[in-house]
C-alpha positions in Angstrom: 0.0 0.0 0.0 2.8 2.1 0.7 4.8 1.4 -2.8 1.3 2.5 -4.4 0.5 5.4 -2.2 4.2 7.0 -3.5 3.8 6.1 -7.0 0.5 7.9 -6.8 2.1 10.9 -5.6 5.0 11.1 -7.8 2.7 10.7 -10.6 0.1 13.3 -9.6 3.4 16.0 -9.2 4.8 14.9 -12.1 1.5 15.3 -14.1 1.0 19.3 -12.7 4.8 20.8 -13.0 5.2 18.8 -16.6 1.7 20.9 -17.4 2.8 23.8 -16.0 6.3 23.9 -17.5 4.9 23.2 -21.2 5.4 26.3 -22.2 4.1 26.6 -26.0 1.2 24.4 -24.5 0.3 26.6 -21.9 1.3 30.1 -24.3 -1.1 28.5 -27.0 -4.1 29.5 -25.1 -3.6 33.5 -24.3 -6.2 33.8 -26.3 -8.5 32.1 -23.8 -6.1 34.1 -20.1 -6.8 37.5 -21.8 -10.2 37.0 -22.4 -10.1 35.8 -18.8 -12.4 37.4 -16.2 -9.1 38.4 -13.4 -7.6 39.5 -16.5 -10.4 42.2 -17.8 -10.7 43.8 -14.7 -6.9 43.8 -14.0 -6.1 45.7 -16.3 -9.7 47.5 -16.7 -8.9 48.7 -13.3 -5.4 50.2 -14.4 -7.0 51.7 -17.4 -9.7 53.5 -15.3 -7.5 54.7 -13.0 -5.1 56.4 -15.2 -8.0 58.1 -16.9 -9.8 59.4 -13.7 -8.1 58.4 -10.7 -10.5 57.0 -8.2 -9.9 59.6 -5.5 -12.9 60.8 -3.1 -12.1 64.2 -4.7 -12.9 62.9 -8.2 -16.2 63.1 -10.0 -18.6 60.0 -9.5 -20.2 60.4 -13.1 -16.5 60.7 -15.1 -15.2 57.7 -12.8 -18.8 55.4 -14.0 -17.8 56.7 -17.4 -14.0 55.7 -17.3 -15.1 52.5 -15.9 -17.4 51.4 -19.1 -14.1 52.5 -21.4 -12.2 50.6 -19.7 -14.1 47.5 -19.8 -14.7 47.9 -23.5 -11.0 48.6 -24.1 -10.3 45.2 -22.5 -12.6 43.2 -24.6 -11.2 44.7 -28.1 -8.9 42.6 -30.1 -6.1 45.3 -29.9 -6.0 44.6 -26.1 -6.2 41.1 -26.8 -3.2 41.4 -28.8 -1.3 43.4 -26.5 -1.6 40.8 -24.0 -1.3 38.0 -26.2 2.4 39.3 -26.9 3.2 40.0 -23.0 2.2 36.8 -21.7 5.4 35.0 -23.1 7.3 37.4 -20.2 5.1 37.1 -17.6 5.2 32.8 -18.2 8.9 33.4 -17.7 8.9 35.0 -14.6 6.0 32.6 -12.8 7.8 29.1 -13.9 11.2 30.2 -15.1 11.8 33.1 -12.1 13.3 36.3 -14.8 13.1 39.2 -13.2 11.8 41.2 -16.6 8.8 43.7 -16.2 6.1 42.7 -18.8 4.9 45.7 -20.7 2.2 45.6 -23.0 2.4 47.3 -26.7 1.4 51.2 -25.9 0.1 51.6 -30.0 -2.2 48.7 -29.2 -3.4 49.5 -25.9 -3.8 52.8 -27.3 -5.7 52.1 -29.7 -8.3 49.7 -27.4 -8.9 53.2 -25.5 -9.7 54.3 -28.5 -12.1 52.1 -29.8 -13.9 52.2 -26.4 -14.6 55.5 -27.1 -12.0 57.7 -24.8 -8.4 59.1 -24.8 -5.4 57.7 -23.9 -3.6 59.5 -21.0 -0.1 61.0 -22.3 2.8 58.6 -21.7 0.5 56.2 -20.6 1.3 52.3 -20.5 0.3 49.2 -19.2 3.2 47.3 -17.4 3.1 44.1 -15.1 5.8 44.6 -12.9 8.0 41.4 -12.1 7.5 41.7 -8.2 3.3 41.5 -8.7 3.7 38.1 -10.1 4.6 34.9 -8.2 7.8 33.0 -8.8 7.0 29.0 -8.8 10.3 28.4 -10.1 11.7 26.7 -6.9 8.4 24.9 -5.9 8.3 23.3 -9.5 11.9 22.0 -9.2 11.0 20.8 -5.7 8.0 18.8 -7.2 9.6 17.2 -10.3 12.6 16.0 -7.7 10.1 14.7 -4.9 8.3 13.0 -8.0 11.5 11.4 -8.7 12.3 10.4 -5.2 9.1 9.2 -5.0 8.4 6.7 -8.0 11.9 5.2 -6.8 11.0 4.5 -3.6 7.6 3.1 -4.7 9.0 0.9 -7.2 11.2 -0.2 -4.3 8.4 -0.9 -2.0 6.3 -2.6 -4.8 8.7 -4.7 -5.3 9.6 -5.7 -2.3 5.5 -6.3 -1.2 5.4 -8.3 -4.5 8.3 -10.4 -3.3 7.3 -11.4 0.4 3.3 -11.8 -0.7 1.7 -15.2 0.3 -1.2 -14.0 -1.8 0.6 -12.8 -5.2 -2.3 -12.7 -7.8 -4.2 -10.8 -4.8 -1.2 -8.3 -5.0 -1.1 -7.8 -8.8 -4.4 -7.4 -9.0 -4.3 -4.2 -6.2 -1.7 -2.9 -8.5 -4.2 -3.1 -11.3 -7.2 -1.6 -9.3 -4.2 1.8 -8.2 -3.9 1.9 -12.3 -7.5 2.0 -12.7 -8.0 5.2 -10.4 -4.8 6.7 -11.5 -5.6 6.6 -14.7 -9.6 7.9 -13.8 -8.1 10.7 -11.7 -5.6 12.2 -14.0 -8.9 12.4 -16.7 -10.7 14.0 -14.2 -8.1 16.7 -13.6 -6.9 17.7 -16.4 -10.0 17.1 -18.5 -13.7 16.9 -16.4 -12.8 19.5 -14.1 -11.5 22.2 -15.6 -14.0 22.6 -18.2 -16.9 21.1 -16.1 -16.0 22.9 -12.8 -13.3 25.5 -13.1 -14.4 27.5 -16.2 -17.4 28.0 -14.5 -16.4 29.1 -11.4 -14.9 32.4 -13.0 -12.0 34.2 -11.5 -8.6 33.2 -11.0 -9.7 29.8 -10.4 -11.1 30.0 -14.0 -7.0 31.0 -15.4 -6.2 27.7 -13.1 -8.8 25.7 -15.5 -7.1 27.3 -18.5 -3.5 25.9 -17.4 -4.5 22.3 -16.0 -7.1 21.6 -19.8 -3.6 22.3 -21.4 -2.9 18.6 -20.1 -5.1 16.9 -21.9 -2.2 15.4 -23.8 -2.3 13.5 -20.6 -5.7 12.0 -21.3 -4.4 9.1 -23.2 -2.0 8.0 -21.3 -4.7 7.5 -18.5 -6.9 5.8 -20.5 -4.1 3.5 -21.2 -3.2 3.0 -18.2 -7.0 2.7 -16.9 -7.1 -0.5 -19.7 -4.3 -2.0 -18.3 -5.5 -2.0 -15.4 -8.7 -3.6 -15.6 -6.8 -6.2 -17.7 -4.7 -7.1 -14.9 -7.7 -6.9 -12.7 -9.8 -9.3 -15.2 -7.1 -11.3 -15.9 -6.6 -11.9 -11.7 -10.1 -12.5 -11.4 -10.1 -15.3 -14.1 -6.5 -16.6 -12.9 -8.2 -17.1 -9.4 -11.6 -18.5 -10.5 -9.3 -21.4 -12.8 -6.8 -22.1 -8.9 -10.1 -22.6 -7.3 -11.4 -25.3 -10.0 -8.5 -27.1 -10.3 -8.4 -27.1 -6.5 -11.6 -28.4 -6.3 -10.8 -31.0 -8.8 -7.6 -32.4 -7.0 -10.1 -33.3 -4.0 -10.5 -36.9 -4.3 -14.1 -37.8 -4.2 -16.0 -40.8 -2.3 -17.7 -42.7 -4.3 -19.9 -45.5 -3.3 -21.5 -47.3 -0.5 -20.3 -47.9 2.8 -19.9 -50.9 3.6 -22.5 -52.9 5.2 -22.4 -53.8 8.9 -21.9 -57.5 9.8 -25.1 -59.8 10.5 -24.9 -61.1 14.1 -26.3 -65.2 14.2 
């Protein structure tokens, strides 16, 4: 159980840095992040601030007014674009840990102001400053190492239970029953859930979504392995169901009367 339990892990951490460090994976969908809800009002926010700060002193109807540019601006394809050609910086400093501020293209952003209707401030520009964005860098090393460390020491154990079993077909077959949910868990991460639970859910827990779908390379893998599985489970079953015949058969059987008892004269 232990051997299993480890290989389980090291699996599941393997599974979310590898999806998280596939970088043309993960880039392939800005599209789908700067369309984003935290996105929008990010940078909605910034956009409404530099055109009427939100200050007690400011005036409530040019603030409302600023606010419905702003959120236009954000859902024009110039802002799309604009983000779509910052992201690649901002990846790099979440998984790879650069220190490089992520600025987005002032003609474009610009001209999303525009198109909403209102003016760009002079010298304005949208930037993402390096120190506003997490660095995973070090906890993604530490979880592909731990998933190494891990899958070693639950081969080791494996093996080692597989060894000293009394019961070994019992044994394989709990092996195949960890493939089966391994192989129904990693579908339901990086497939069911984001799109059937995370989209939905909106905010930042919606860009989450966005990240763990870019899996779904992993998809087939856990079918794979979810086949195998029941095979080695199916295959147990059967291999258990023919010892207990053959068992059954080797009993010698009593056929026959018994003999009589003796007459007494």
């Amino acid at each position: 159980m232990a051997g299993l339990l480890c290989a389980a892990l090291a699996g599941g951490l393997w599974a979310v840095a590898s999806t998280v460090r596939n970088r043309s994976t993960v880039l392939a969908e800005a599209p789908s992040i700067a369309k984003s809800e935290p996105v929008r009002e990010e940078f909605a926010w910034q956009i409404a601030d530099a055109m009427v700060p939100h200050s007690a002193a400011s005036n409530p109807v040019e603030i409302n007014h600023a606010n419905d540019i702003a959120r236009k601006a954000v859902e024009s394809d110039a802002f799309q674009q604009a983000f779509v050609a910052a992201l690649p910086v901002m990846y790099d400093r979440v998984v790879e840990g650069t220190a490089a501020d992520a600025l987005l293209d002032p003609g474009l952003v610009s001209a999303a102001i525009v198109s909403a209707g209102g003016t760009p401030p002079d010298g304005f520009t949208l930037r993402v400053a390096a120190s506003d964005l997490p660095d995973l860098r070090r906890p993604l090393d530490l979880m592909l190492r731990a998933s190494a460390g891990l899958a070693a020491l639950g081969i080791l154990l494996v093996g080692i239970g597989l060894a000293s079993a009394q019961h070994r077909p019992r044994s394989i077959m709990r092996i195949g029953r960890w493939l089966i949910t391994m192989g129904l868990l990693t579908i339901a991460v990086f497939w069911l859930l984001p799109t059937a639970a995370f989209l939905p859910l909106g905010g930042w827990v919606s860009v989450i979504g966005i990240v763990l779908a870019t899996g779904d390379w992993l998809v087939l893998p856990a079918a794979i392995l979810t086949a195998a599985g029941i095979t080695i489970v199916v295959l147990g079953r059967a291999s258990e169901a023919e010892s207990r015949r053959r068992n059954l058969a080797s009993i010698p059987q009593q056929i026959g009367r018994s003999p009589s008892r003796p007459r007494i004269s």
